[in-house]
C-alpha positions, 0 to 999 in steps of 0.5 A: 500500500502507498504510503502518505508522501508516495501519494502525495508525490503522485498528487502532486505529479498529476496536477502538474499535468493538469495545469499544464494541459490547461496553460497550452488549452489542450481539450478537456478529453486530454487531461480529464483523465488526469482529473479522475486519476488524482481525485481518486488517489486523494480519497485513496489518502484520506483512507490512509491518513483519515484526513482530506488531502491539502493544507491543513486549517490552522486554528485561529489564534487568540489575540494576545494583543493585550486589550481587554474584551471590554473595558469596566466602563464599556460594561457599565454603559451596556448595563445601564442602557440594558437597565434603560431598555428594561424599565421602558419596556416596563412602562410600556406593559404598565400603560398597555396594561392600563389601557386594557383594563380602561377599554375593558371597564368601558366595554363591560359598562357599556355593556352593562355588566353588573348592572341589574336594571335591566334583563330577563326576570326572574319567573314570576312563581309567586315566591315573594311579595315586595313593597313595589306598586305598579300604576295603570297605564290609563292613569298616567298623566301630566299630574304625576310629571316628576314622579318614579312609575313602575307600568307593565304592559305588552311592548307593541314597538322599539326603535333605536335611535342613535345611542337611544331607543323609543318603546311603546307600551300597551296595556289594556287599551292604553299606550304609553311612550317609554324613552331610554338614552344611554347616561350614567343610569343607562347603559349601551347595553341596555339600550341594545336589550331594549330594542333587540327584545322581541314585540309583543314580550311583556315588560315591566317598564320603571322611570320618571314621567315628563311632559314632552314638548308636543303630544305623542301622537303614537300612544294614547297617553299623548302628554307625556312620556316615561324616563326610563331607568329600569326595564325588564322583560316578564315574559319574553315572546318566543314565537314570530308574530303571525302579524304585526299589532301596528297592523292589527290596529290600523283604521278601517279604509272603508266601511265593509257591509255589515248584512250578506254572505261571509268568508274568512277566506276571503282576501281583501286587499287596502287600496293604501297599499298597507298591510290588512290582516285578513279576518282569518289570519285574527281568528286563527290567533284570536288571542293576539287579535283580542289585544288590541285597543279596539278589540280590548274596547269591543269586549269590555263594552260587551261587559259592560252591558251585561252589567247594565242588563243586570242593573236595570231588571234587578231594579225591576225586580227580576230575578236571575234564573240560571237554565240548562243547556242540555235539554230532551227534544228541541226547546223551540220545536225546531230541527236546527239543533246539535244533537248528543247522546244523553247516557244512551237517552238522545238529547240536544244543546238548548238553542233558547231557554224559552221553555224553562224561563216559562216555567219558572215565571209564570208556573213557578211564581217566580213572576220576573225572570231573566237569564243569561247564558250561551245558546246554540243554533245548528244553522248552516248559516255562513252570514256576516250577523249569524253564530251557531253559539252566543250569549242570550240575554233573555227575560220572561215576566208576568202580566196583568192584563196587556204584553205592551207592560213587557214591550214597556220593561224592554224599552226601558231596558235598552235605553237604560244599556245605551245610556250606560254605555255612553256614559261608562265607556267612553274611552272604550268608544273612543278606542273603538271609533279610532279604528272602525269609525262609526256614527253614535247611536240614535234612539227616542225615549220612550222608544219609537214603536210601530206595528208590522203592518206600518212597516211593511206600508212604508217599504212599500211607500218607498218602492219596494215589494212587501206583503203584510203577512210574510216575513221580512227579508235581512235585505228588507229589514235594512232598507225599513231601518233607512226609511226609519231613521230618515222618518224619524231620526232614530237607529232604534226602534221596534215593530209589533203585531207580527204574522203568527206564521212566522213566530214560534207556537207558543206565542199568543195570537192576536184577538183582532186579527187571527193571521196576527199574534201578540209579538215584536222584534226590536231594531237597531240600524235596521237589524233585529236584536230581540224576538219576543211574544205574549206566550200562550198560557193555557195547556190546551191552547199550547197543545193546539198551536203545537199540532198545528206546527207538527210537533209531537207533543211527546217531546213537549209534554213537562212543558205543556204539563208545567201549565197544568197546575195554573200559570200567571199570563206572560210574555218576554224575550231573548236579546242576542249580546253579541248582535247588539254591540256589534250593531250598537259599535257600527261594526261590520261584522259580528264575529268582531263582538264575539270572544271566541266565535264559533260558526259552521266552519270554526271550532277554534281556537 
């Protein structure tokens, strides 16, 4: 094996030849064999020595030039200005830090956090009474500016405005204007929660009242407004709104016809280009279309003349009878009734209380009877006027000698309701009269009476085909209300002497005439209100007019035998509650008086 210098020589040798091939610039074929030969007799060195081939790298040498890496003061400097850069840095984390609490104090303040006046509430579980007092919204005015109110109430509008939010609370049939903007009391984040919570959440709304510069228009209570300091959300709507209540609210375009056929279904369009919510989108949701002002107005009216109802017959003497709905057989001798199986016996839905109310004031002694209650009728009858159940509001009394003494009893009875109405209700006539405007009610005192025949005389004065002994149509009924109230400036008024034909066999017929019987409808704006009759009070004389109308007599006789032990002559007559407040409102439709309507297509809600 070559030993370390022989292959150094050889090295050495070949690229000698190398450099000189080059200098005379033979090809490269000519010394690359050269090349080849001497690197691989430098790996055969490295293999012998363990090093490459070559001069050898010498380790740098320290500098013993006698200077010191770094005199004391150089030191002392870098320290110092390491010092420097260290309490800079330091200066710059404190302020950053600082800064980051300050946004962070001001984002939570902003936002509210710790704050507790505003949020959800708790669940009202009745786990504790305090010491707050809620005032009504109808009362709140100019009077109390200054004072702290806490109201609920539905919030039927928010709207943020800027760095603010405008709220609408309705309770009842008021609304009040709330106004929130963002001080030391309320934050960005309450104002944010206002006007993000859903409509129509019941709210609990705390603040000071003021006057504002001009009246309010949107609410009700126009003079003044609530400062708000505190606002919490009672119970929050979960669900959208099958409509908007702005929507539900808005005024009538025009007035619709209150007489001929009906269909919820039926889609009619606002001229205005607004949104009208249609009758069967408010039924379907009867619960949300009751909250309206003019709805909330319509029922408590109807309270109200359920009460003055009351008022006036006790006054009279009358008592309150409270009859059965469930009855064997038909109460009137009629088919339209909804049948039932009675525990295996048949049986019906009373479609009157006329035969019990009988009863018990002319065979009980009872004398002055009235009563009140639901009364159904299966009537196919898909009419703008007709229910298949309403409230009856009905009286029965004893006469001595003549029924003008129960005609008399009416007359007061209705003048004593209207009276009241006008008298107790106005806000709830305004709140109404807001959205379906309508003419008030006129009536004379003592209520204008005409016999059937005058009625019929004056259609025919007025052009229009009428036969004494035949019924009157709906059309016809309008039309007599017209030429009444040209005639004698009244919308109330009521017609006697009708066609027995046409009256149910237990009225009276009349003496004079016998096509004729004791009986009367009463009218307001031309449509009836109230049937009523002298009733038959002899048993054979009931049996008589009852086989004249085919009745079976089996389905009559307790009331037929109820007359067998003497009766004190009697007359009276049913009142239907809802048919008179729609027509005493002007409203067009009956359905609008009726709580929860049930006609021959709706059984719900």
């Amino acid at each position: 094996m070559a030993t370390e210098e022989e292959l150094n020589t050889q090295i050495a040798e070949l690229g000698e030849k190398i450099k000189n091939a080059k200098q005379e610039k033979k090809p490269k074929e000519e010394w690359d064999p050269f090349l080849k030969e001497m690197l691989a007799l430098k790996a055969k060195f490295k293999e012998v020595t363990g090093r490459d081939h070559g001069p050898q790298k010498q380790e740098k040498k320290p500098n013993n030039s006698g200077q010191q890496e770094a005199s004391e003061k150089n030191k002392e400097k870098r320290a110092a200005k390491a010092a420097a850069k260290a309490k800079k840095e330091a200066e710059k984390a404190a302020k950053r830090a600082e800064r980051e609490r300050r946004e962070r104090e001001k984002a939570e303040r902003l936002a509210g956090v710790g704050q507790d006046n505003f949020g959800d509430a708790k669940m009202v579980k009745s786990h504790e009474i305090t010491d707050k007092k809620w005032v009504e919204v109808g009362n709140l005015k100019p009077a109390l500016a200054g004072q702290k109110v806490l109201v609920r109430g539905y919030l039927q509008t928010s709207r943020g405005v800027g760095k603010g939010v405008f709220v609408l609370v309705r309770s009842t049939l008021y609304t009040v204007q709330g106004v929130a903007f963002q001080n030391k009391t309320v934050s960005q984040g309450m104002v944010k929660y206002i006007a993000a919570l859903p409509v129509e959440s019941v709210v609990d709304i705390e603040g000071t009242v003021t006057v504002p510069e001009n009246p309010v228009e949107s609410a009700t209570q126009k003079m003044v407004e609530i400062q708000i300091t505190s606002f919490h959300c009672v119970s929050k709507a979960k669900q959208a709104l099958p409509f908007l209540m702005e929507d539900a609210c808005r005024p009538d375009e025009k007035k619709e016809a209150d007489v001929g056929a009906y269909d919820e279904n039926e889609e009619v369009k606002r001229e205005d280009g607004l949104v009208r919510v249609g009758d069967k989108n408010r039924l379907d949701n009867r619960w949300l279309d009751l909250r309206t002002p003019a709805n909330q107005s319509i029922m408590r009216i109807e309270s109200m003349v359920g009460c003055l109802f009351r008022e006036c017959l006790l006054s009279k003497g009358f008592i309150e009878l409270h009859a059965p709905k469930l009855i064997a057989g038909s109460s009137e001798g009629g088919a339209d009734v909804f049948t039932l199986d009675y525990f295996g016996q048949p049986a019906c839905l009373a479609m009157s209380p006329q035969l019990h109310k009988q009863m018990a004031a002319a065979c009980s002694g009872f004398e002055r009877i009235f009563t009140t209650g639901p009364v159904f009728r299966a009537e196919n009858s898909n009419t703008r006027r007709h229910l298949c159940e309403f409230t009856g509001f009905d009286l029965e009394m004893a006469i001595h000698e003549h029924y003008d003494e129960v005609m008399d009893v009416f007359s007061d009875l209705f003048i004593h309701i209207f009276d009241g109405i006008n008298e107790r209700c106005k806000a709830e006539l305004e709140r109404v009269r807001e959205q379906h405007p309508f003419e008030d009610l006129k009536y004379l005192r003592p209520t204008l009476k005409i016999t059937y025949a005058e009625g019929c005389a004056l259609l025919r004065e007025a052009g229009i085909d009428q036969d004494d002994y035949e019924d009157l149509s709906t059309e016809n009924e309008k039309k007599l209300g017209d030429i009444v109230k040209e005639k004698y400036d009244t919308d109330f008024f009521f017609m006697d002497k009708y066609p027995l034909s046409v009256r149910p066999f237990y009225t009276m017929p009349c003496p004079e005439n016998p096509k004729l019987s004791n009986s009367y409808d009463f009218f307001i704006r031309g449509q009836e209100i109230l049937s009523g009759a002298q009733r038959i009070h002899e048993p054979e004389f009931i049996e008589e007019r009852a086989k004249a109308w085919d009745i079976d007599l089996s389905t009559i006789e307790e009331y037929v035998n109820s007359f067998r032990n003497g009766a004190l002559p009697h007359g009276g007559g049913g009142i239907g509650l809802e048919r008179v407040v729609m027509l005493f409102l002007g409203l067009p439709n009956i359905r609008k008086a009726s709580w929860f309507p049930r006609d021959p297509r709706r059984l719900a809600p």
